[in-house]
Chimera marker file (.cmm) of the C-alpha trace (Angstrom):
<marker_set name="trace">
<marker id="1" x="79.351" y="173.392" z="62.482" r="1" g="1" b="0" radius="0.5"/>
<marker id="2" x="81.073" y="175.078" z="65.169" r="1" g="1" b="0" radius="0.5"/>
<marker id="3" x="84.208" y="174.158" z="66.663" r="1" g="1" b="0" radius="0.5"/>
<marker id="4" x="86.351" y="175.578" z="69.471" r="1" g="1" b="0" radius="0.5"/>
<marker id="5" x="90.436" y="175.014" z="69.298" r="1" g="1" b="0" radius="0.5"/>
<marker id="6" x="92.700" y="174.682" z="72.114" r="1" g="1" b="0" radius="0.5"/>
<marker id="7" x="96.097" y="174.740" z="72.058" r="1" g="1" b="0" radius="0.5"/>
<marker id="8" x="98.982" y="176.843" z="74.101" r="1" g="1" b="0" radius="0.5"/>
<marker id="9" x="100.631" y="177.401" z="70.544" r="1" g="1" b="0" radius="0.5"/>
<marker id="10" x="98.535" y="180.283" z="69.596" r="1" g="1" b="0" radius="0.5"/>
<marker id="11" x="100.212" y="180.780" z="65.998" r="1" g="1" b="0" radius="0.5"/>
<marker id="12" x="99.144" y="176.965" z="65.422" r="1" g="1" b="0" radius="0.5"/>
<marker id="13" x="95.680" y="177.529" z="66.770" r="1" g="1" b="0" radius="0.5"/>
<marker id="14" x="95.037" y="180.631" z="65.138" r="1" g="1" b="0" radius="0.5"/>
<marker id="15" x="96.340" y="179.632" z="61.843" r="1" g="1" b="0" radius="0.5"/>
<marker id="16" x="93.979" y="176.288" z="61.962" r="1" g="1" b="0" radius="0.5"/>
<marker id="17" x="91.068" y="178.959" z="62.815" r="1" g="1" b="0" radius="0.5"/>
<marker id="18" x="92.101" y="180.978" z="59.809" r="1" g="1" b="0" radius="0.5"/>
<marker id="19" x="92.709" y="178.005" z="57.524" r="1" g="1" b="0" radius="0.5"/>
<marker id="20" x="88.724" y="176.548" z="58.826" r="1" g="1" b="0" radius="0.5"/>
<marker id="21" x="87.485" y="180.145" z="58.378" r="1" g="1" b="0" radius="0.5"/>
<marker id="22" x="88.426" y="180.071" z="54.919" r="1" g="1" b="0" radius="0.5"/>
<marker id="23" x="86.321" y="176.857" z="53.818" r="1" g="1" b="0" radius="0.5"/>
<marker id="24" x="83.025" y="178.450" z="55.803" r="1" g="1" b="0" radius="0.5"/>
<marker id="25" x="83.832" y="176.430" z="59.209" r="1" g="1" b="0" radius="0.5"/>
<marker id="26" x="83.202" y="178.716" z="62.270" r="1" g="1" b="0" radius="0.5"/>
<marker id="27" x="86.091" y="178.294" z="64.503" r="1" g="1" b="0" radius="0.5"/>
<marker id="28" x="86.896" y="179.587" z="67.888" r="1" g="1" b="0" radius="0.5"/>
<marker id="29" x="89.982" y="179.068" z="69.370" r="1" g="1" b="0" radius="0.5"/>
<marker id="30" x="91.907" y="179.930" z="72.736" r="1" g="1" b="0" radius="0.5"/>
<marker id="31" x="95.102" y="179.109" z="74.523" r="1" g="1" b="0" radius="0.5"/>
<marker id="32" x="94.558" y="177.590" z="77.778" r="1" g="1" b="0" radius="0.5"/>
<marker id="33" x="92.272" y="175.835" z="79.804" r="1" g="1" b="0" radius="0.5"/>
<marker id="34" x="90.847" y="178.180" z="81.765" r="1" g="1" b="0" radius="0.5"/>
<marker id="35" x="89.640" y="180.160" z="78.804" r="1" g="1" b="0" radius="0.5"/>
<marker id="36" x="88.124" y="177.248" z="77.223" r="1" g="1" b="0" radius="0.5"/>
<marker id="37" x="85.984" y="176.551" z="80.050" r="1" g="1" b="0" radius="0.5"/>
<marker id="38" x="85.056" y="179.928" z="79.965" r="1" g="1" b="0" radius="0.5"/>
<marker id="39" x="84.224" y="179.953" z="76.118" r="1" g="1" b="0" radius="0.5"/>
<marker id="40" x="81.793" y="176.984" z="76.600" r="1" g="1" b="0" radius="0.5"/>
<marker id="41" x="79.570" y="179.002" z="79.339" r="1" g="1" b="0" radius="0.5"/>
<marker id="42" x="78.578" y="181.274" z="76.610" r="1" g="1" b="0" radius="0.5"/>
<marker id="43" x="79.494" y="179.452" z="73.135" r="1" g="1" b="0" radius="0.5"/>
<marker id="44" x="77.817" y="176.117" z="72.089" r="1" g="1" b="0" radius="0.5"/>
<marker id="45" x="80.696" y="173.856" z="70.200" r="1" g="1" b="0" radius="0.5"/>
<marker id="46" x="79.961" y="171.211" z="68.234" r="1" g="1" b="0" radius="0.5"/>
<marker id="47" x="83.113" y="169.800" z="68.569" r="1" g="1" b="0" radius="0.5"/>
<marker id="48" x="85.939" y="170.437" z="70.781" r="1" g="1" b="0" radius="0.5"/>
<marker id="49" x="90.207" y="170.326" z="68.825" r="1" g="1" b="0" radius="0.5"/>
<marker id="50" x="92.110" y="169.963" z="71.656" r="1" g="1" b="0" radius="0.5"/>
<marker id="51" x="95.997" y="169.502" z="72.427" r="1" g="1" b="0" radius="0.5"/>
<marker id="52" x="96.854" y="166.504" z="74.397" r="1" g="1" b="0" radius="0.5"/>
<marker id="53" x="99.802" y="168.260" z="76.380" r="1" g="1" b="0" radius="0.5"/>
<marker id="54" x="98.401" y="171.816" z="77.856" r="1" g="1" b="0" radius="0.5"/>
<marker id="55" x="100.097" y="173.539" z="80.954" r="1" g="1" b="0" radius="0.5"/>
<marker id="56" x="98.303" y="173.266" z="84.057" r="1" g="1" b="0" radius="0.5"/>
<marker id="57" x="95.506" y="170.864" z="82.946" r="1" g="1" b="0" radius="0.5"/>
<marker id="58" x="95.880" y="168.012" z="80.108" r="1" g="1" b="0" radius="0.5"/>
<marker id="59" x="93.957" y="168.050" z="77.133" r="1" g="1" b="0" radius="0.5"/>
<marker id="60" x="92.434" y="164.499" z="78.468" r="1" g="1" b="0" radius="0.5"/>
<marker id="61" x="91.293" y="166.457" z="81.424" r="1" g="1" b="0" radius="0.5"/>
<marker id="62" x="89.897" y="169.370" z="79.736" r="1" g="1" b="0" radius="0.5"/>
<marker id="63" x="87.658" y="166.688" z="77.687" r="1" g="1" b="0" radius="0.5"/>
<marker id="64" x="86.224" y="165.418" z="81.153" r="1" g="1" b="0" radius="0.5"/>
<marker id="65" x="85.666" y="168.915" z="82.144" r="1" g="1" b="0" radius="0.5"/>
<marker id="66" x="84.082" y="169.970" z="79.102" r="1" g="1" b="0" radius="0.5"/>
<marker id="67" x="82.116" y="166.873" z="78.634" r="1" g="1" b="0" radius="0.5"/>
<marker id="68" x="80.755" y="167.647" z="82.534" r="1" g="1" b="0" radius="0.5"/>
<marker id="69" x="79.409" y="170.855" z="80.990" r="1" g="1" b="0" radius="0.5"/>
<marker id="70" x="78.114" y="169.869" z="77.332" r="1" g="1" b="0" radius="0.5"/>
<marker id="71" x="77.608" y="165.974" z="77.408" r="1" g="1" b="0" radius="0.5"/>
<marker id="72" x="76.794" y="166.268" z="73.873" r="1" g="1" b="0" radius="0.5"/>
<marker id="73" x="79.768" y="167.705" z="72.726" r="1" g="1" b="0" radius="0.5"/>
<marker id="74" x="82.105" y="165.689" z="70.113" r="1" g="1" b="0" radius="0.5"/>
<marker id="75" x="85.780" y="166.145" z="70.581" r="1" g="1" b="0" radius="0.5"/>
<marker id="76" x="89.215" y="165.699" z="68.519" r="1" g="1" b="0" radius="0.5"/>
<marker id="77" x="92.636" y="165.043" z="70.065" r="1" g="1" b="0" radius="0.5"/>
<marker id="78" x="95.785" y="166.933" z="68.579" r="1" g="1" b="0" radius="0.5"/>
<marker id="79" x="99.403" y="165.405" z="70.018" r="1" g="1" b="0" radius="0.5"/>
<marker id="80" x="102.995" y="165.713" z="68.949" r="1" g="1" b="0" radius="0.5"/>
<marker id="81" x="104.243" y="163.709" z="72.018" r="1" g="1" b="0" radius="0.5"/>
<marker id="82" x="102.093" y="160.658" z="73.430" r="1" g="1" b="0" radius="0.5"/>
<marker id="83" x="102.143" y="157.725" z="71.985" r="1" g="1" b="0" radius="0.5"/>
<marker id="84" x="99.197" y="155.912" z="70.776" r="1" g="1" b="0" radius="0.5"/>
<marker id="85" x="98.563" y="153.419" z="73.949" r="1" g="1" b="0" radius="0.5"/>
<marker id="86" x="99.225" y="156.062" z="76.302" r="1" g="1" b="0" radius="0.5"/>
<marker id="87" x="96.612" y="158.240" z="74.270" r="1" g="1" b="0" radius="0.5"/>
<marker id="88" x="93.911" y="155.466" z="74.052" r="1" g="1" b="0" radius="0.5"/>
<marker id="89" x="94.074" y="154.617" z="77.685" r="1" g="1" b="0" radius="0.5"/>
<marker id="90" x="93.374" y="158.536" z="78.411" r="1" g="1" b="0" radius="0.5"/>
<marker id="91" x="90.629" y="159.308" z="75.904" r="1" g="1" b="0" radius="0.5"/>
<marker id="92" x="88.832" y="156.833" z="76.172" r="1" g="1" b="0" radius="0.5"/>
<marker id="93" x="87.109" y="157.610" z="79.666" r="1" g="1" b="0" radius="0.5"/>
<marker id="94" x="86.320" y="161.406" z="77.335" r="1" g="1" b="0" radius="0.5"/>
<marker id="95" x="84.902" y="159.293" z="74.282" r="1" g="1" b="0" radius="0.5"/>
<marker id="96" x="87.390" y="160.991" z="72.167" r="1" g="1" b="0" radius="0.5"/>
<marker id="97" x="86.345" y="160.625" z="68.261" r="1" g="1" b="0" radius="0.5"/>
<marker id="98" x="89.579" y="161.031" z="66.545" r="1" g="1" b="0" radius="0.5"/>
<marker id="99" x="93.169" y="162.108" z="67.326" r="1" g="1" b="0" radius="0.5"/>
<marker id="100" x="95.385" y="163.455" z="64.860" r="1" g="1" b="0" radius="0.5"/>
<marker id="101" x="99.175" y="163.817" z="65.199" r="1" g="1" b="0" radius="0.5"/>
<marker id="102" x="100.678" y="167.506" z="64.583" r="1" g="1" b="0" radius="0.5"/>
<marker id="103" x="101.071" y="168.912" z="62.367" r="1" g="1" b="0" radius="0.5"/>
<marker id="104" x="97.712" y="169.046" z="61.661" r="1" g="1" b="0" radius="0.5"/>
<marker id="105" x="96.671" y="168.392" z="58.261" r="1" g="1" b="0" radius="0.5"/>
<marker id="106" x="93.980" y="170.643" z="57.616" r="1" g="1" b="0" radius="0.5"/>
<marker id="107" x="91.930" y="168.468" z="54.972" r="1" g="1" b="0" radius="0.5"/>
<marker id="108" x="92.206" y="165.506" z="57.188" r="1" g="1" b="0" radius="0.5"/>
<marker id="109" x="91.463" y="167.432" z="60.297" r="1" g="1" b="0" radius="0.5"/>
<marker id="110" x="88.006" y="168.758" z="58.396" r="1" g="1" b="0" radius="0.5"/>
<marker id="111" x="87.028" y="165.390" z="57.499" r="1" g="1" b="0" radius="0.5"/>
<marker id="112" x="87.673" y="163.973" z="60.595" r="1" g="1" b="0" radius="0.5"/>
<marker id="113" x="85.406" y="166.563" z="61.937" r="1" g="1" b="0" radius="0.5"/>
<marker id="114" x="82.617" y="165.817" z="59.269" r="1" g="1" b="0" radius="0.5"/>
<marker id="115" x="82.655" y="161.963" z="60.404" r="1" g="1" b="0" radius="0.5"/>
<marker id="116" x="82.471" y="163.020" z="63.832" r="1" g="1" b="0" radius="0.5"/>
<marker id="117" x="79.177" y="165.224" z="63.018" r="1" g="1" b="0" radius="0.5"/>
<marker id="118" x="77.382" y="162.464" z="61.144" r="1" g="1" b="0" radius="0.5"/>
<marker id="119" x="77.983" y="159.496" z="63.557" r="1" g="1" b="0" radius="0.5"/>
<link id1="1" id2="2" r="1" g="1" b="0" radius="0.2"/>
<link id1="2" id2="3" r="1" g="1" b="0" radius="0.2"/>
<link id1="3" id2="4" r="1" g="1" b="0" radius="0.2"/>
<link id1="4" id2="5" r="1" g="1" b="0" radius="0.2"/>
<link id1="5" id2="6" r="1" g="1" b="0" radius="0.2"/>
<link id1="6" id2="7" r="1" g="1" b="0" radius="0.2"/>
<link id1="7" id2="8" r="1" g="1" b="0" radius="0.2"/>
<link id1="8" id2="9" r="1" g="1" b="0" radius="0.2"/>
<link id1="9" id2="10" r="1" g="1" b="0" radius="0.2"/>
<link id1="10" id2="11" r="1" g="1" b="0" radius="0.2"/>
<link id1="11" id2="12" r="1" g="1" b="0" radius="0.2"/>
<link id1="12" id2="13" r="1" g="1" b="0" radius="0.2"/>
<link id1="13" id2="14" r="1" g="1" b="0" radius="0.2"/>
<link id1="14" id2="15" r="1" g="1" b="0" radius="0.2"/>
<link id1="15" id2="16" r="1" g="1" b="0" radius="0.2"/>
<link id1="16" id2="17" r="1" g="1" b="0" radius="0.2"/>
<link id1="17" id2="18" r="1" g="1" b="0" radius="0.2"/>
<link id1="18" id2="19" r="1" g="1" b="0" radius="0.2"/>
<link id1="19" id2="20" r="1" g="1" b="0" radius="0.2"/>
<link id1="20" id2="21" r="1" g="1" b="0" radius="0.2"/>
<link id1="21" id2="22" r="1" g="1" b="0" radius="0.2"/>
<link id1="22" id2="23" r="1" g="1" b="0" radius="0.2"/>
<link id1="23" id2="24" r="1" g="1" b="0" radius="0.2"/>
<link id1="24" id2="25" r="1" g="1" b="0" radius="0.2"/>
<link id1="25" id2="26" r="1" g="1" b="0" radius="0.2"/>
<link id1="26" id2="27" r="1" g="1" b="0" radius="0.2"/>
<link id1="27" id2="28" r="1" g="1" b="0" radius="0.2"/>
<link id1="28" id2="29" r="1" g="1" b="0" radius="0.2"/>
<link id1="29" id2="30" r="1" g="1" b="0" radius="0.2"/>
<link id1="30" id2="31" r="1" g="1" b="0" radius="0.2"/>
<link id1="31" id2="32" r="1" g="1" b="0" radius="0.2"/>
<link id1="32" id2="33" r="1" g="1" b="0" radius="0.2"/>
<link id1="33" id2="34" r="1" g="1" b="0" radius="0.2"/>
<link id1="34" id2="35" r="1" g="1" b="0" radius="0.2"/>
<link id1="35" id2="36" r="1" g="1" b="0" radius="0.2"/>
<link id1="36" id2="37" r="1" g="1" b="0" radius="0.2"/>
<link id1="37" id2="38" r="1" g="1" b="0" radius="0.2"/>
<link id1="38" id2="39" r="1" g="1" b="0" radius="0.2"/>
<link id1="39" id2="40" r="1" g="1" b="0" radius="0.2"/>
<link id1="40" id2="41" r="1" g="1" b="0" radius="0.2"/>
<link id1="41" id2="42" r="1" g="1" b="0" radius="0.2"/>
<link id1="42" id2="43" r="1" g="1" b="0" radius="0.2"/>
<link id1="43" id2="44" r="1" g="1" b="0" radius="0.2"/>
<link id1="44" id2="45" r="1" g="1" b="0" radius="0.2"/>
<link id1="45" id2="46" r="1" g="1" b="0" radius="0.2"/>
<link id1="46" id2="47" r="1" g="1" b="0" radius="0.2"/>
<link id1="47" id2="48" r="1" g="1" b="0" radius="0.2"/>
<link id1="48" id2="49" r="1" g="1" b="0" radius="0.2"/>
<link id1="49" id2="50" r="1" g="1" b="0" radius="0.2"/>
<link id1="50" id2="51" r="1" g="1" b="0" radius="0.2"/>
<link id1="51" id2="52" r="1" g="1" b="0" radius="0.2"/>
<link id1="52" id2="53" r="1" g="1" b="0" radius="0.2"/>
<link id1="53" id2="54" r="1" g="1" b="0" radius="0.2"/>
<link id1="54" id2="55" r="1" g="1" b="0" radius="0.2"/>
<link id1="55" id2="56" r="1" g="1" b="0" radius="0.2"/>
<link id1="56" id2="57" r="1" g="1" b="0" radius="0.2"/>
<link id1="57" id2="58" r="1" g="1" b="0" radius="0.2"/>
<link id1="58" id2="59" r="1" g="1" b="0" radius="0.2"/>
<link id1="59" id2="60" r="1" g="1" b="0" radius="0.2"/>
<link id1="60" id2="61" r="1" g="1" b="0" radius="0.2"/>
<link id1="61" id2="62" r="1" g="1" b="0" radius="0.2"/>
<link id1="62" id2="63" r="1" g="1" b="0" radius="0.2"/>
<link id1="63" id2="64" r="1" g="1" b="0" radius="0.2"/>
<link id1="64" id2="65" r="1" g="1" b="0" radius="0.2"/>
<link id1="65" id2="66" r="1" g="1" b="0" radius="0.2"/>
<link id1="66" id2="67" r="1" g="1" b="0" radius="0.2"/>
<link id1="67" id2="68" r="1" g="1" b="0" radius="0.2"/>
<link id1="68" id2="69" r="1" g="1" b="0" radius="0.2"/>
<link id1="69" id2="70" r="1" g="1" b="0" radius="0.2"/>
<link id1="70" id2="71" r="1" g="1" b="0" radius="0.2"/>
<link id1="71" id2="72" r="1" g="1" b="0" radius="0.2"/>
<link id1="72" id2="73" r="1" g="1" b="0" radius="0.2"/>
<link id1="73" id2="74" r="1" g="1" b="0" radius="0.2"/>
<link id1="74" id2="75" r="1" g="1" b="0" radius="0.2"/>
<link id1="75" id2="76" r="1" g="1" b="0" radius="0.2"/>
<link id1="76" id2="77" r="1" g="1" b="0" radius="0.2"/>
<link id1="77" id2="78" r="1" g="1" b="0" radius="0.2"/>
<link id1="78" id2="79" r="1" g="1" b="0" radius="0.2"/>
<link id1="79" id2="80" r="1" g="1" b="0" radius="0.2"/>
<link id1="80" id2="81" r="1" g="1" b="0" radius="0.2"/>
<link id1="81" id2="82" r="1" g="1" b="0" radius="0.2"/>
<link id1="82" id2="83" r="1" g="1" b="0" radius="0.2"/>
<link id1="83" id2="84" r="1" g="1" b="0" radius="0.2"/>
<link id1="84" id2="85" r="1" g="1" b="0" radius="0.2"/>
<link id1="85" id2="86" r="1" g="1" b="0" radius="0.2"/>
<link id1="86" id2="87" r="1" g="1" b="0" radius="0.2"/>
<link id1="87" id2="88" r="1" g="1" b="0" radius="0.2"/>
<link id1="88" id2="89" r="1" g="1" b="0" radius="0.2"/>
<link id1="89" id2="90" r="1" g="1" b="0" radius="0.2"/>
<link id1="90" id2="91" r="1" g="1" b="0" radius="0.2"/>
<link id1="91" id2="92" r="1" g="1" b="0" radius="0.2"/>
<link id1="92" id2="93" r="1" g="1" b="0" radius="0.2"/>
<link id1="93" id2="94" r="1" g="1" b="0" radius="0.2"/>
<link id1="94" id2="95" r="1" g="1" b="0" radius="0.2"/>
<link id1="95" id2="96" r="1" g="1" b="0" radius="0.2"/>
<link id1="96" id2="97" r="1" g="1" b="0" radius="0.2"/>
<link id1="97" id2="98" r="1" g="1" b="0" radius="0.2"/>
<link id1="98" id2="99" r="1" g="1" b="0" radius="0.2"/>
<link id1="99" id2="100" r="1" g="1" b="0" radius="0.2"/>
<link id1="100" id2="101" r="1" g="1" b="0" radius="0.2"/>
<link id1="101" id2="102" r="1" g="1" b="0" radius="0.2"/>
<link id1="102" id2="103" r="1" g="1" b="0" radius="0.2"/>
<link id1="103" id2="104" r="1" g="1" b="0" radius="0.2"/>
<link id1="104" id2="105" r="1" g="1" b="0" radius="0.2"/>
<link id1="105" id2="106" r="1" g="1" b="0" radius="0.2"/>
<link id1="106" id2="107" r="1" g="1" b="0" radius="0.2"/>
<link id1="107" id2="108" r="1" g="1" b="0" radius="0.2"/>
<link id1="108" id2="109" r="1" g="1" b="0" radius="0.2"/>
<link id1="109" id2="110" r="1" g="1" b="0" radius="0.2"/>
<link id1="110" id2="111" r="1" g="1" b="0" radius="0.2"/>
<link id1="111" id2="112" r="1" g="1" b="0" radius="0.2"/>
<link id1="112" id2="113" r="1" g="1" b="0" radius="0.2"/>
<link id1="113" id2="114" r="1" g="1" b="0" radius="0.2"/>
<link id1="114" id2="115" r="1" g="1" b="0" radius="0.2"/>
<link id1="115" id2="116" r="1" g="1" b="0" radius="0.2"/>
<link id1="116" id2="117" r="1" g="1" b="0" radius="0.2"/>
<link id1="117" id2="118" r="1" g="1" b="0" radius="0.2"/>
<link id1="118" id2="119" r="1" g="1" b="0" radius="0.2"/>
</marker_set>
């Protein structure tokens, strides 16, 4: 399983990279947008964390972009601030498999991730 994490709070990012690394997940992870489109032109993700609320472009939007470049990628929704209609409404149109609210619980975050994988 590969994953790829996005989030503008890189100790949060990096420490759920460290904390997947740890239980043999390979985990990628970058701080904006920009560099996650970047990632995918060379990395193949399995599944896509992201963080509803990034500067510049949303987390909703990244999904669409991302989804435009792998249509078979699987993705996860992280948010601390929307609520869960205004979420739903977004995601949807991505076919977002799960969103968790921060702080991430890394257990729940890895079997959320597992599900997503075998459906």
């Amino acid at each position: 399983m590969k994953i790829l994490l996005v989030d503008d709070e890189e100790e949060l990012v990096s420490t759920l990279a460290e904390r997947l690394s740890f239980r043999e997940i390979d985990a990628d992870w970058v701080t904006s947008c920009e560099d996650a489109l970047k990632k995918v032109e060379t990395e193949k993700y399995d599944i896509a964390v992201l963080d509803v609320k990034i500067p510049r472009i949303s987390g909703i939007e990244l999904g669409r972009r991302l989804k435009e470049k792998d249509p078979e990628m699987r993705f996860i929704f992280m948010t601390g601030h929307a609520s869960d209609d205004d979420f739903r409404a977004g995601s949807a149109e991505v076919g977002a498999d799960y969103y968790l609210v921060k702080p991430v619980n890394i257990e729940l975050l890895i079997e959320k991730m597992k599900k997503v994988l075998e459906d």
